[in-house]
C-alpha positions as CSV (number, residue, x, y, z in Angstrom):
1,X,0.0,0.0,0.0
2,X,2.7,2.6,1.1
3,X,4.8,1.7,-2.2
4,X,1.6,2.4,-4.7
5,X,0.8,5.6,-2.9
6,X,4.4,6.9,-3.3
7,X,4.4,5.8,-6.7
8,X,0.9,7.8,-7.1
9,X,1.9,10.9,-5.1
10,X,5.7,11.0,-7.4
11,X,3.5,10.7,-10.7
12,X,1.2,13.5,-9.5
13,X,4.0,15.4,-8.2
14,X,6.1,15.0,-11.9
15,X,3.3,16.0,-13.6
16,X,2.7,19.1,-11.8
17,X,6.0,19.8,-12.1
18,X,6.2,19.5,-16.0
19,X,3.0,21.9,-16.0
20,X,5.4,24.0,-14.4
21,X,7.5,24.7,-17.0
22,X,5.1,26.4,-18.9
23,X,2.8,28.3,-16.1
24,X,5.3,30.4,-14.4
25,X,3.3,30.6,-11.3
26,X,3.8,26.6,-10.6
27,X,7.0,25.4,-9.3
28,X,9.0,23.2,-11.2
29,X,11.8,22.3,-9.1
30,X,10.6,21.3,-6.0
31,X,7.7,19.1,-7.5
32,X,10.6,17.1,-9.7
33,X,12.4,16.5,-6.5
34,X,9.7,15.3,-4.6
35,X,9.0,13.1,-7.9
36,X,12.5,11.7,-7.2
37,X,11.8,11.6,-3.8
38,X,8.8,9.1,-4.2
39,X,10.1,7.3,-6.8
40,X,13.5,6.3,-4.7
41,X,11.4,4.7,-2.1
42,X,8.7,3.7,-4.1
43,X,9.4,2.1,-7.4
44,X,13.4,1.5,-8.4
45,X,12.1,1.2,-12.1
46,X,10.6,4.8,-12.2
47,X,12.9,6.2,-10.0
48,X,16.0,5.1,-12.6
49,X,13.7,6.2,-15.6
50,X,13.5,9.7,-14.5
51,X,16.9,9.8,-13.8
52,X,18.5,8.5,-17.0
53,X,15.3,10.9,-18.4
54,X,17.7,13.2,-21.0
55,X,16.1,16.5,-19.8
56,X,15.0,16.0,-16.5
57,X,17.3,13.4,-15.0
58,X,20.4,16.3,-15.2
59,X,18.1,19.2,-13.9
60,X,17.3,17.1,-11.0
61,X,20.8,15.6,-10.2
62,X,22.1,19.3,-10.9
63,X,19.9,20.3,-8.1
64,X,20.5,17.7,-5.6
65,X,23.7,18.1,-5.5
66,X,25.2,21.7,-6.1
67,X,21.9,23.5,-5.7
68,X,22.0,25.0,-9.3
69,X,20.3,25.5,-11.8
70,X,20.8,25.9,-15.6
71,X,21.3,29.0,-17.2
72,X,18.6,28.2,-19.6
73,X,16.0,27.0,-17.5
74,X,17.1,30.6,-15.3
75,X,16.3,32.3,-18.7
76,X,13.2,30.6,-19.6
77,X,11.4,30.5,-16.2
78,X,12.2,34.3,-14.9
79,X,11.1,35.3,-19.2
80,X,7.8,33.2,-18.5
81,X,6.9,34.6,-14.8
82,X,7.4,38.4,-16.6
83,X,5.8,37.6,-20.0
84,X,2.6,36.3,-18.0
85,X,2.0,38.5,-15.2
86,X,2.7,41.5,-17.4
87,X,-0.1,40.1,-19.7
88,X,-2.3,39.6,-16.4
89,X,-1.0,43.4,-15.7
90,X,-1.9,45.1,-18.5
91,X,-5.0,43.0,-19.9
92,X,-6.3,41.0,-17.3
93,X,-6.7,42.5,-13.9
94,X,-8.5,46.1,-13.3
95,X,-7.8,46.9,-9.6
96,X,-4.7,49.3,-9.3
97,X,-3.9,46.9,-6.0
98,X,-3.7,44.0,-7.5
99,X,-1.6,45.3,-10.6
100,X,1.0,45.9,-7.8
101,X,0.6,42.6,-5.9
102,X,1.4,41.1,-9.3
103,X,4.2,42.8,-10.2
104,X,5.4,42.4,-6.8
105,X,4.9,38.7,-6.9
106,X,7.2,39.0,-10.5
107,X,9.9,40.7,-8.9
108,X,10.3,38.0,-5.9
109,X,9.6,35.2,-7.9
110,X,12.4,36.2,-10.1
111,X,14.7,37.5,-7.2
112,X,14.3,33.3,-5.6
113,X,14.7,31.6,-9.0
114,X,17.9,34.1,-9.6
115,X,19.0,33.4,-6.2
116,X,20.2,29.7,-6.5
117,X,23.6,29.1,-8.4
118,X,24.0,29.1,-11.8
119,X,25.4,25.6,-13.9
120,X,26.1,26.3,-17.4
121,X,24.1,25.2,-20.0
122,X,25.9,21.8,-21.6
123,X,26.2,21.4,-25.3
């Protein structure tokens, strides 16, 4: 029982964390490594398949064990977090109050996802 609801809770978790790679307000990171997480003590066979994973298994191992991340995923996420609340700014949202919380919200998300370390990009 305890390994099927760990496998359930790290497929949940992974997939809430490849949603958020493309709605900036979702964390990415820490759902992948609770995906690890439950996979390690749930399922050897999932837990090695998102680790040899081309993309992901390097981001995750990466941020395991140097607490960085990659420029490009730097690039990407602190582009998307401005891109969309800007949109919700300007287009979305009337109340002067909220236009503020918004663009306050930008500015620390960007300040945490700028605050780890940075590991090149590999080619």
């Amino acid at each position: 029982m305890k390994r099927k609801l760990l496998i359930l809770l790290g497929s949940l978790s992974l997939a809430l964390g490849l949603l958020g790679i493309a709605l900036p307000l979702l964390p990415t990171t820490p759902f992948l490594l609770l995906s690890a997480t439950c996979y390690f003590h749930g399922s050897d066979r999932l837990y090695r398949w998102l680790m040899a994973h081309p993309t992901l298994g390097p981001y995750i191992r990466s941020f395991r064990e140097d607490k960085a991340i990659p420029l490009r995923a730097k690039v990407v996420s602190v582009t998307m977090v401005w891109v969309t609340l800007l949109y919700c700014i300007f287009f979305v949202v009337n109340p002067l109050w909220l236009r503020i919380l918004l663009f306050l919200l930008a500015i620390g998300i960007s300040w945490h996802i700028l605050s780890f370390k940075t590991r090149p990009s590999e080619r």
